[in-house]
C-alpha positions in Angstrom: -15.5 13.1 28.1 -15.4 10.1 25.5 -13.0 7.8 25.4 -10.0 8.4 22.9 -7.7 6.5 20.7 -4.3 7.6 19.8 -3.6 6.1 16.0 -0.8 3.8 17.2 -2.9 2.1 19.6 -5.3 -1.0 18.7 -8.3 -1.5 20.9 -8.0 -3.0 24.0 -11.1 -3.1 25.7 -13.8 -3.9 23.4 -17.0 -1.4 23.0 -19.6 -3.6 24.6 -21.8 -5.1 22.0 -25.4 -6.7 22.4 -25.2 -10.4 22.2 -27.4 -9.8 19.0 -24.9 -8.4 17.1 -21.6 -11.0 18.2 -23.2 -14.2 18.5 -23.8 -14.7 14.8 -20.2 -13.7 14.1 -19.5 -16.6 16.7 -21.6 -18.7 14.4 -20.0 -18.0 11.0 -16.4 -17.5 12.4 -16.1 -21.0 13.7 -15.8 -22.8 11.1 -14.4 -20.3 8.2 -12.8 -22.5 5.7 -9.2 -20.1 6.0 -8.6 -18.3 9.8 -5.5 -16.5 10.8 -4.8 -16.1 14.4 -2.6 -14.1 15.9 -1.9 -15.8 19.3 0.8 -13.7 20.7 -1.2 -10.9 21.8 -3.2 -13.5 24.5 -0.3 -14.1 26.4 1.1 -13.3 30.0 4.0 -13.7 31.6 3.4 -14.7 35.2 6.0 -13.9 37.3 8.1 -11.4 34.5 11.0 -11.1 36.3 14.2 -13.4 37.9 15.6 -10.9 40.8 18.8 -10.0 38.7 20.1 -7.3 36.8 19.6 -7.1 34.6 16.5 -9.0 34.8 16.5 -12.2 32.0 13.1 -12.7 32.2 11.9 -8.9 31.9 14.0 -8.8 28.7 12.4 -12.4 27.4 8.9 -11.1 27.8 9.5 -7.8 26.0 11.6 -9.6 23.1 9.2 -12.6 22.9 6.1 -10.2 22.2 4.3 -10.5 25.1 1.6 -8.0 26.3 0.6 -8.6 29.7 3.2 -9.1 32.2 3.5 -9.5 36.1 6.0 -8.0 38.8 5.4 -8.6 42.4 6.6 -5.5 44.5 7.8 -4.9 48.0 9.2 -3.0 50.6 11.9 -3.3 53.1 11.2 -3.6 56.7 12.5 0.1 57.5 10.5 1.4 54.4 13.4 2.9 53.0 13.3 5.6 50.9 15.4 6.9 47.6 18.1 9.2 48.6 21.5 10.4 46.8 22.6 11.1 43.2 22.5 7.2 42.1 18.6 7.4 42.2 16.3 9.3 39.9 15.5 13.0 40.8 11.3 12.5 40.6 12.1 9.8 43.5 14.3 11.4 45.6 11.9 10.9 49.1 9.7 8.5 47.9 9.5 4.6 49.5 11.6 2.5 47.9 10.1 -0.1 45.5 11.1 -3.5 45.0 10.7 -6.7 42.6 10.6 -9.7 44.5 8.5 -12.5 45.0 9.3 -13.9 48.7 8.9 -11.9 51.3 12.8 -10.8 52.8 13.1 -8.1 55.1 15.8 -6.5 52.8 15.1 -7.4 49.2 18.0 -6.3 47.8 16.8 -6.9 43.8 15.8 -4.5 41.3 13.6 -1.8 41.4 10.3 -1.1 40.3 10.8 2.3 38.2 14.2 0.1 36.6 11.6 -2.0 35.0 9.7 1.2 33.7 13.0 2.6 32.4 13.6 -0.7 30.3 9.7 -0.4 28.8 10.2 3.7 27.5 13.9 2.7 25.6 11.8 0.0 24.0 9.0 1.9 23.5 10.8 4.8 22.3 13.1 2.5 20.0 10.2 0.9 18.3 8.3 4.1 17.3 6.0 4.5 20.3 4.6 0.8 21.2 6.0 -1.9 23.0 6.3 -4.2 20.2 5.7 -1.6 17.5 2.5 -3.1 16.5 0.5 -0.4 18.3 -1.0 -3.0 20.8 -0.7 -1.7 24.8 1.1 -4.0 27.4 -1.2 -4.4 30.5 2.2 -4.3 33.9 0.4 -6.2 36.6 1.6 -4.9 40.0 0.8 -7.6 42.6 1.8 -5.3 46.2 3.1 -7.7 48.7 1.9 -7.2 52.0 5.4 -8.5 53.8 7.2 -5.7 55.7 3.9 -3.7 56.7 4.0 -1.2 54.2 2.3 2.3 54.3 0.1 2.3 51.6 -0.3 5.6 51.1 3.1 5.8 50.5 3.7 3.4 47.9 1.1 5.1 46.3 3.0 8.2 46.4 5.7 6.6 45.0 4.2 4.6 41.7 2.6 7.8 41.1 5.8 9.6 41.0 7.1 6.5 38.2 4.0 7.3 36.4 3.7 10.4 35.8 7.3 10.6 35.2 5.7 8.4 31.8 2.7 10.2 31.9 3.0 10.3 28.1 2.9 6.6 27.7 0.9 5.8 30.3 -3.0 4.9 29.8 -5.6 6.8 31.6 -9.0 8.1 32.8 -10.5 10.1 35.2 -12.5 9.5 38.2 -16.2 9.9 37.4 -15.8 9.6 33.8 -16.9 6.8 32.8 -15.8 6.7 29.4 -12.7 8.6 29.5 -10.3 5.1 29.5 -7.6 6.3 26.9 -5.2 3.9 25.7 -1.4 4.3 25.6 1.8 2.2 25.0 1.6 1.1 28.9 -1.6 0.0 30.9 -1.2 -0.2 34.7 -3.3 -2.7 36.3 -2.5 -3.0 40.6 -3.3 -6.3 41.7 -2.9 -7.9 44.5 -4.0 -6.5 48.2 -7.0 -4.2 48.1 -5.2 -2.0 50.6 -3.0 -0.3 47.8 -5.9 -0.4 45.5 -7.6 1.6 48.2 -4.5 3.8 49.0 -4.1 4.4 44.9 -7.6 5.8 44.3 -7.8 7.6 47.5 -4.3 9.7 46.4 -5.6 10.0 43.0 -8.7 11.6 44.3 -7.1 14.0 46.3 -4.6 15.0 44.2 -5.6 15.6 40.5 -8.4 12.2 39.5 -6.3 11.3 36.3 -6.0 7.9 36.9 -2.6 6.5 36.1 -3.2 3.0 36.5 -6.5 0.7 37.5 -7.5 -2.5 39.0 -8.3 -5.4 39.2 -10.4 -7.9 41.5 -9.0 -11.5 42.1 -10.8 -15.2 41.9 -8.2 -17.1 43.6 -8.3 -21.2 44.8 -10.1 -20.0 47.7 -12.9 -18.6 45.9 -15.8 -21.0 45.6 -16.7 -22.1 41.5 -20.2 -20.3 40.9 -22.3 -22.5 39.0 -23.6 -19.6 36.3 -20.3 -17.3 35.4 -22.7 -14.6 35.5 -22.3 -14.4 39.3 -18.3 -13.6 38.4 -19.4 -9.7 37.2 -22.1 -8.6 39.1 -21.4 -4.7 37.8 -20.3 -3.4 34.7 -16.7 -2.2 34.6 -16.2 1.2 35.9 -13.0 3.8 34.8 -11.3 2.0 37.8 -12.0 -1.5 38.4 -11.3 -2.6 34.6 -9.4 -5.8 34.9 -10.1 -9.5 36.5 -7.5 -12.2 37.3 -9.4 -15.5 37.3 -7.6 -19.1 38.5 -8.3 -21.3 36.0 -10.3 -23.8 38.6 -12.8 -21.3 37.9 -12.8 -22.5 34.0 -11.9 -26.4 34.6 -12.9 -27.9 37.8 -10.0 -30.1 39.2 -7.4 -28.0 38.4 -6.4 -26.5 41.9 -6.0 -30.2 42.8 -3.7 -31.3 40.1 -6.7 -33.1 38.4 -8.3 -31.0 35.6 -9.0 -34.5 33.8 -10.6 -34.2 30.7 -10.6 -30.7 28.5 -14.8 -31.4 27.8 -16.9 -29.3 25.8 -19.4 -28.1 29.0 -15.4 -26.7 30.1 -15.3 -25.4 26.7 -18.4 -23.9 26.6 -18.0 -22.2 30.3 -14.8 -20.5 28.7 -16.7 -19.0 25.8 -19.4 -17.7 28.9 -16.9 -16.1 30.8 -15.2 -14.6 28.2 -18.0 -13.4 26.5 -19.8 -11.7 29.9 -16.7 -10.2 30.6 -16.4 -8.5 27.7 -20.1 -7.8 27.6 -19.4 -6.0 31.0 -16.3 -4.3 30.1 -13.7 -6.3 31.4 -10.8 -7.7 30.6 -9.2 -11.0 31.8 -6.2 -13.0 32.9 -6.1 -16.8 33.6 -3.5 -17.8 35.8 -1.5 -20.0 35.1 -1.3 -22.3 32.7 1.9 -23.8 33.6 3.3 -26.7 31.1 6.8 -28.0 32.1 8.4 -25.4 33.6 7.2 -23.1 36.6 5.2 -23.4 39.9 4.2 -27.3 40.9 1.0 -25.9 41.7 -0.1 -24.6 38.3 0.9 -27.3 36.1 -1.0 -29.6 34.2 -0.6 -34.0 34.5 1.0 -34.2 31.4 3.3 -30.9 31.2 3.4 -28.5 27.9 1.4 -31.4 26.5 -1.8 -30.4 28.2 -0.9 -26.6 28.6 -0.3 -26.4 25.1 -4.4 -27.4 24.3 -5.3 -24.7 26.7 -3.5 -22.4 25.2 -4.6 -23.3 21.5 -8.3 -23.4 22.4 -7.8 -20.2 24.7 -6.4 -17.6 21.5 -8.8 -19.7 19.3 -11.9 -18.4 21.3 -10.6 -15.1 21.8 -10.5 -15.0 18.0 -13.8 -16.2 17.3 -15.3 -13.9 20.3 -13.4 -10.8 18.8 -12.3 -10.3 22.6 -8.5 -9.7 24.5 -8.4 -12.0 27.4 -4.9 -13.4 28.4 -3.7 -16.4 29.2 -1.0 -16.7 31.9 1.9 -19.3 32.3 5.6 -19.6 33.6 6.3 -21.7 30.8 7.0 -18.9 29.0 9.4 -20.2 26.2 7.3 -23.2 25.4 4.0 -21.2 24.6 5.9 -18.6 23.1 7.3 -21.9 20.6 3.7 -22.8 20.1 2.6 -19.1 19.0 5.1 -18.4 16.6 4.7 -21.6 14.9 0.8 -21.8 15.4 0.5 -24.7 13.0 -2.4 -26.4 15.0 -5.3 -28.3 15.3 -8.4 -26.3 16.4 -11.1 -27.9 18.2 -14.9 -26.9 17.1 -16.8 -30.0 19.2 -16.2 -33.0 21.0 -19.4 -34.7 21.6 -20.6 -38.8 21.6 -21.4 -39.9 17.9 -25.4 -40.1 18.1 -28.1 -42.3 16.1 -31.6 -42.1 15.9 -33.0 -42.9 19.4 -29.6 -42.4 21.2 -26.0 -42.7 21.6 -23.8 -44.9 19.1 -21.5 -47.9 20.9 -18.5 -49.7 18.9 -15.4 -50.2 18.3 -12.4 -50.0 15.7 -13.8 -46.9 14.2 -13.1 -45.3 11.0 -13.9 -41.9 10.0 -13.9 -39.9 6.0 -15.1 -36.5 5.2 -16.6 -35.6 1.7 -16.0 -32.0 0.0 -20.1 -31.5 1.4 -19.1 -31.8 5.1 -20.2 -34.8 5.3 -18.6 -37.5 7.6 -19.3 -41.3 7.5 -18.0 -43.7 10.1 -17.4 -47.2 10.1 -17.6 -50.0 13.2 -17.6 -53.4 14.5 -20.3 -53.7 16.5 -19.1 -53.7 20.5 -18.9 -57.1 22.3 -16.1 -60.1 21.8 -18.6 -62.3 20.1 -20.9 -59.3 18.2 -18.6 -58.9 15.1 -21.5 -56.9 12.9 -20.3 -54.3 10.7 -22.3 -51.0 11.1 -22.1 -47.4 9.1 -23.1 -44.1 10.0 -23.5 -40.9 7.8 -23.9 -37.5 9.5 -24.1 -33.6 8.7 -21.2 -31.1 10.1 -23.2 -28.0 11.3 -21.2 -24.4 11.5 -20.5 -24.8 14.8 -19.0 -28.2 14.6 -21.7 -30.3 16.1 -22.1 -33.2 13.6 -25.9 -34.1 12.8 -26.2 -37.9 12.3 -28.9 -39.1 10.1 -27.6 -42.7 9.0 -26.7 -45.8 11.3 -27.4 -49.1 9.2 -25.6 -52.4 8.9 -23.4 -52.6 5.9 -25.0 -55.0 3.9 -24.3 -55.4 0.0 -26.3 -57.6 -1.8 -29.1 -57.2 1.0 -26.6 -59.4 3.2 -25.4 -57.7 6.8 -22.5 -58.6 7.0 -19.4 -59.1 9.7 -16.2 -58.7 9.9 -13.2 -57.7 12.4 -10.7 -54.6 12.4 -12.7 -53.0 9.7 -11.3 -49.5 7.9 -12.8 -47.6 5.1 -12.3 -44.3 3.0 -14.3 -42.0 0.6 -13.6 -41.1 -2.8 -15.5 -38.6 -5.7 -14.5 -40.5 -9.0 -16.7 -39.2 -11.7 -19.2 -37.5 -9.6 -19.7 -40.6 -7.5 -19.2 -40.7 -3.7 -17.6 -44.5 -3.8 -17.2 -45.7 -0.1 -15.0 -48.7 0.3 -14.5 -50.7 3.3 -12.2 -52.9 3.9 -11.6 -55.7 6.9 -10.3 -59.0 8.1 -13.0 -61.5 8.2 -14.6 -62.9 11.7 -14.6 -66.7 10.6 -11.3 -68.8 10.0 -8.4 -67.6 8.4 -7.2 -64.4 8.5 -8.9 -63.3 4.8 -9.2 -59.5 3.5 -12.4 -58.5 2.1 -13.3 -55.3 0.6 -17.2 -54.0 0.5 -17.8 -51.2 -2.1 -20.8 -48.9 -1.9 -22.5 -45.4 -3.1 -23.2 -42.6 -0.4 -26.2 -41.0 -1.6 -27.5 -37.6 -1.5 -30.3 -38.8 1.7 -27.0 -40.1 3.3 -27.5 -43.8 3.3 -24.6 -45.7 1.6 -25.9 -48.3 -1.2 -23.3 -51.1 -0.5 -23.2 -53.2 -3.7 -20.2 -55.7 -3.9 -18.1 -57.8 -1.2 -14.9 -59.4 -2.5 -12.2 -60.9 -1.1 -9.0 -59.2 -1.7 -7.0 -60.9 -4.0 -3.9 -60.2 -6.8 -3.9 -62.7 -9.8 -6.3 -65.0 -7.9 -4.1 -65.1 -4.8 -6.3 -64.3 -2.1 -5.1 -61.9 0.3 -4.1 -62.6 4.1 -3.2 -60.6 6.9 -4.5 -58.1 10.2 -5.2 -54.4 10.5 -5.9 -53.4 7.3 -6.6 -49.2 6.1 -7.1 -48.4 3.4 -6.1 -44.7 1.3 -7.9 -43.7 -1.5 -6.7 -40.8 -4.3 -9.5 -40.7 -6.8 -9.6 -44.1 -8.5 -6.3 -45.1 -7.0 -6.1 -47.2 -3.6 -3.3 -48.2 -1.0 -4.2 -51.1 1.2 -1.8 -51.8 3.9 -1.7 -54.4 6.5 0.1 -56.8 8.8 1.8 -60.6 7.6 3.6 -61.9 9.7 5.0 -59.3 11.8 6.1 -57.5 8.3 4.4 -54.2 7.0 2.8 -55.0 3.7 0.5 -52.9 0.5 -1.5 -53.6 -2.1 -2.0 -51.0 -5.1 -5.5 -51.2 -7.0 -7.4 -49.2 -9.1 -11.5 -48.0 -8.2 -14.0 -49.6 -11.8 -16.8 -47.5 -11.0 -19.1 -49.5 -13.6 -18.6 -52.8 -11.7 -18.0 -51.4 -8.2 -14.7 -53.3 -7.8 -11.4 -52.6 -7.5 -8.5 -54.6 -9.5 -5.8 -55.2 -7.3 -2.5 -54.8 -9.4 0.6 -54.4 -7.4 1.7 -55.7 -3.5 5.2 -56.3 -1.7 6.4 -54.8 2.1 6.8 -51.4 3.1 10.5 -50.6 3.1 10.9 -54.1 4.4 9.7 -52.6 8.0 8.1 -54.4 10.8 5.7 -52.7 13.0 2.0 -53.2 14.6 -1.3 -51.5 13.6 -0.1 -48.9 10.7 -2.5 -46.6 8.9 -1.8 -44.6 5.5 -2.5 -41.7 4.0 -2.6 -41.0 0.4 -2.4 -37.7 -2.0 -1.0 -36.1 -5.1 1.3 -39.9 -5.8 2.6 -39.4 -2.4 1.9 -42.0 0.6 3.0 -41.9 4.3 2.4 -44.6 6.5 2.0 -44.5 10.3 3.0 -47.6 12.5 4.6 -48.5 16.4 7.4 -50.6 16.3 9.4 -51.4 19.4 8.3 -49.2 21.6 8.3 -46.2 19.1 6.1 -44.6 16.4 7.5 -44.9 12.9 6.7 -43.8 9.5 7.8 -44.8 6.0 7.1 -42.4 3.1 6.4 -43.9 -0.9 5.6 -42.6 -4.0 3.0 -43.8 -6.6 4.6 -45.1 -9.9 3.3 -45.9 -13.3 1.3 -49.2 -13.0 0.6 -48.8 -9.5 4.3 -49.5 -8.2 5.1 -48.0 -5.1 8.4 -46.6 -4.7 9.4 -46.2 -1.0 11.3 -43.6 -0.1 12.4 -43.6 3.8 11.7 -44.5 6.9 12.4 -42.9 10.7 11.0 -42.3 13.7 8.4 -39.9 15.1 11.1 -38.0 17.0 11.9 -41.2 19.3 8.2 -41.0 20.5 5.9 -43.9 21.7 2.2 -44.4 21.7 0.0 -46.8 20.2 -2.9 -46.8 17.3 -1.5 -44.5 15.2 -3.9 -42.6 12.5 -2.2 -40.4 10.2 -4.0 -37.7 7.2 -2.7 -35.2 4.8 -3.6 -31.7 6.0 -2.4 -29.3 2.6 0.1 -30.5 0.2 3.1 -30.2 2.3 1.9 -31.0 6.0 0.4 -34.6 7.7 -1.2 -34.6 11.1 -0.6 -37.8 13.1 -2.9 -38.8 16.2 -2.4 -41.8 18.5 -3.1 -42.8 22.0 -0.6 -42.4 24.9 0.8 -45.7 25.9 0.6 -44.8 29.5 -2.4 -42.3 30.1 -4.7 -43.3 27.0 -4.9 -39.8 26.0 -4.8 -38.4 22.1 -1.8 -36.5 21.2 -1.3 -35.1 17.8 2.4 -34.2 16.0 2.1 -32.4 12.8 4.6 -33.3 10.3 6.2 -31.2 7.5 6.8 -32.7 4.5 10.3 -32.4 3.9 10.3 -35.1 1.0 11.0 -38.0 1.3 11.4 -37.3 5.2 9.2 -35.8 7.7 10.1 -33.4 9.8 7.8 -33.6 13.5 6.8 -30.2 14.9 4.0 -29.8 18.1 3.7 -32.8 19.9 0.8 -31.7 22.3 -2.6 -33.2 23.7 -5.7 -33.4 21.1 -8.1 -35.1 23.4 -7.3 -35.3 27.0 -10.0 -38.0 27.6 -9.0 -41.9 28.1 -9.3 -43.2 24.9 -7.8 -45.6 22.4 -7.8 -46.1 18.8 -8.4 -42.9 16.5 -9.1 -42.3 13.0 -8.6 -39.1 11.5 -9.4 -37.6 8.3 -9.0 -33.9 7.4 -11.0 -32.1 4.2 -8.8 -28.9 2.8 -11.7 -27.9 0.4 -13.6 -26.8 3.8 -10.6 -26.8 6.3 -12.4 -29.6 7.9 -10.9 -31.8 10.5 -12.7 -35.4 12.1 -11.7 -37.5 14.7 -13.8 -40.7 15.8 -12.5 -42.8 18.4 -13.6 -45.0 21.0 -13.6 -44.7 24.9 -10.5 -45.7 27.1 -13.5 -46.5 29.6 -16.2 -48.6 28.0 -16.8 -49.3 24.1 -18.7 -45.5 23.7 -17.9 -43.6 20.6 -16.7 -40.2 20.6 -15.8 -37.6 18.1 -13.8 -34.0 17.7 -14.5 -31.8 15.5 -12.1 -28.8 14.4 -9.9 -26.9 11.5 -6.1 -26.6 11.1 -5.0 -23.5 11.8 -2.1 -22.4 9.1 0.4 -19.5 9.9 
């Protein structure tokens, strides 16, 4: 007998497709200039339930859309069973059936067909689905082996709950294979193998429509294979459908508190095992991803902060694999706060920034993306006493891995030149890629000089003018300076004297110049190390100042003037380096380095002009680094960080979109 679909329902378990027909799906999805991800239906509840009644943490799940929860059940040491008018007829006889998670001779907490009862009034309220949408939710029932239960009798017993719902129970029967039929509740027994045993055993002898099926377990104890092909030796079966997978078995240092860096190999092993999972049938649960809140032993270093990149790059696989894995946490309210506002950053590639004959070294990097997906970098050369300025121009492939095919010494004129704290930023005025670069020079003083070049279609840059940066022949003094370019129109800001301070100037493409115009402080702010972002007239500006991240928002007048608007913090957050870019009209992503760990964290602002309000402060890169630079494309959905090793003076880069809601 096929397998069948009632209309309400949505697929859970994919049809398994040749790796011919996905993988180029993989290819184009990845990087499709406008994604929509639904992230809600990847979550599990680990742990659904607090012991009371009724039971908050049942009810969250169900009213905060989740589809795969977890109830631990038990016994009481005399095996008691339900007798007298206050229990349901169909149970009257059977062992009773308890929701706990420690083991207590006499439990004394819910019951298990309770739970059940609270599932059909939903179900029943919201036209035949848990959530209405037509989706199944997967109840995990991990038997607890305290009290030395007969499991042959809690068989008996969950089949009596069952079949009491047989009409919104999923189902299939025993030697047919394809006979997995989907309804508004799917049964999974986890937990000892003994029940699982007892469960098919009864079902065998009794009528072989399965009621519920199971899964096996990769626990800590289980040893990390090498090849995740060695995780599903068989092909699903109409029983064994379901695997719960610790996530040591994904990133390897997590059962020890010390998952370390989220890398691409980790990435890559997560689109394996999801993908020869689904290839055999299978669906999956990680457990658990724990952020905050929950069990010592599942969280990460660096709380919802870490989680919260798990999760994101967890739903964003799923999506591009077409698959319906789950991801499980006790932090429950906190990924539920991510998924309903998934305004995120998704990560493509992280890989060293490459040249021709090997891997590229530097530091102070700078990073711009054209509308053709092309990036070019910028760098001082690494070393105290090396202060050569260097470019780099490379390719974004589909997939995210960037191709570099430049790395020359900037050098206009035919002179290399040096410089410290250099910045730069692209601009298309008049069909012209103009590249501008800007720094503070490496001699005496503490001069701003500006080099001005052409990217060309083969990717080198023809650098043709060095200035210094001046106003009405007042040359220009200062540190860190970034620069933020709008077509012809430029904001340079820097450091004087502990003050913020800008410059306005305006791009002469015949010349290869720029005519500095206006100039003044930034709200009259102090600060360290700010960075600026620049589009539509509107400027924001990034910065650290005593121990917390600031930003000042301006608009662009006539003439150049720079009105500026407010200033606050980042939500009372610290960090330091701070790079900031527009993402859309309305939204700005911010990226800076942890002032304690060295790890990238990202907040996305929404423009609430002139303030900013800060939404999803969560982990970008979990490697030690410092110093980013960010730059985002909208024309391709195309997100760019370059930064530099927390460890040694390599150069690194993430690749990625921005996923809108």
């Amino acid at each position: 007998m096929m397998g069948t679909r009632h209309s309400w329902t949505s697929k859970l378990l994919k049809v398994v497709l040749s790796a011919a027909a996905v993988l180029p799906f993989i290819a184009t999805s990845a990087s499709a200039s406008s994604v929509f991800i639904d992230a809600n239906p990847y979550k599990a509840f680990h742990d659904t339930y607090d012991e009371s009644d009724p039971d908050r943490k049942f009810r969250d799940a169900l009213d905060m859309k989740f589809y795969n929860v977890e109830l631990d059940i038990m016994v009481d040491t005399n095996r008691t069973r339900y007798e007298g008018p206050q229990y349901p007829d169909y149970l009257q006889g059977k062992v009773k059936l308890y929701v706990k998670h420690d083991a207590a001779a006499w439990p004394n907490t819910r019951h298990l067909y309770q739970y059940f009862e609270d599932m059909a009034a939903q179900i029943a309220a919201r036209g035949g689905s848990i959530h209405g949408d037509g989706r199944s939710i997967i109840v995990n029932l991990d038997m607890k082996t305290a009290n030395s239960p007969n499991y042959e009798d809690v068989a008996d017993s969950l089949q009596a709950i069952f079949t009491h719902y047989e009409s919104y129970m999923s189902h299939g029967y025993i030697g047919s294979a394809n006979s997995f039929t989907e309804r508004a509740i799917t049964v999974c027994l986890s937990g000892t193998d003994a029940l699982k045993n007892a469960y098919f055993n009864y079902i065998s002898g009794q009528t072989g429509k399965l009621l519920a099926f199971k899964d096996e377990v990769y626990s800590i104890t289980h040893s990390r294979y090498g090849n995740v092909a060695d995780y599903f030796p068989n092909a699903a079966d109409i029983y064994h459908r379901f695997y719960a997978v610790h996530w040591k078995h994904i990133e390897s240092g997590f059962d020890t508190l010390m998952p370390g860096n989220w890398s691409q190999e980790e990435e890559q092993r997560l689109k394996d095992m999801m993908y020869m999972a689904e290839q055999k049938g299978y669906t999956l649960r990680f457990y658990s991803l724990n952020g905050n809140e929950g069990a010592w032993h599942y969280k990460f270093p660096n709380g919802d902060g870490d989680a919260a990149q798990r999760w994101t790059q967890f739903a964003y696989m799923n999506h591009k694999l077409g698959t319906r894995h789950f991801v499980s946490t006790d932090s429950y309210q906190s990924m539920t706060k991510l998924f309903n506002h998934f305004l995120v950053p998704l990560r493509d590639y992280n890989h060293r920034v490459e040249k021709p004959g090997g891997t590229q070294n530097g530091v102070d990097v700078s990073v711009s993306i054209t509308d053709d997906r092309r990036v070019v970098e910028v760098h001082k050369a690494e070393g105290l006493f090396n202060n050569n300025l260097w470019y780099s121009v490379g390719s974004v492939r589909d997939d995210g891995y960037i191709q570099w095919v430049t790395n020359e010494r900037i050098n206009p004129g035919g002179q290399n030149k040096n410089g410290v704290q250099p910045h730069s930023d692209v601009t298309n005025v008049g069909g012209q890629q103009i590249v501008v670069q800007v720094n503070k020079t490496d001699g005496t003083g503490s001069g701003l000089w500006a080099n001005i070049g052409r990217l060309e279609p083969n990717s080198t840059i023809t650098w043709i003018t060095n200035e210094r940066i001046a106003i009405g022949g007042s040359h220009t003094s200062g540190d860190w300076p970034h620069i933020a370019i709008d077509g012809d129109r430029a904001v340079l800001v820097y450091l004087n004297g502990g003050k913020l301070h800008y410059h306005t100037g305006r791009i002469n493409t015949s010349n290869y110049s720029i005519t500095w115009s206006n100039s003044g402080t930034i709200n009259n702010q102090n600060g360290e190390r700010p960075d600026v972002a620049f589009q539509d007239g509107r400027i924001v500006v990034v910065y650290r100042d005593g121990g917390r991240l600031n930003y000042t928002t301006g608009t662009w007048g006539q003439n150049g003037n720079i009105t500026w608007n407010a200033s606050g913090s980042m939500g009372g957050q610290d960090g330091k380096d701070p790079a900031v870019a527009f993402i859309g009209t309305d939204k700005i992503i911010e990226l800076h380095t942890s002032e304690n760990t060295g790890l990238i964290w990202y907040n996305i602002g929404e423009l609430e002009w002139p303030n900013i309000r800060w939404i999803h402060n969560y982990v970008w890169d979990s490697g030690v680094s410092s110093r980013p630079s960010v730059d985002y494309n909208a024309a391709t959905n195309l997100l760019v960080d370059l930064h530099k090793s927390g460890m040694n003076d390599a150069l690194w880069y993430n690749t990625g979109s921005i996923h809108f809601p």
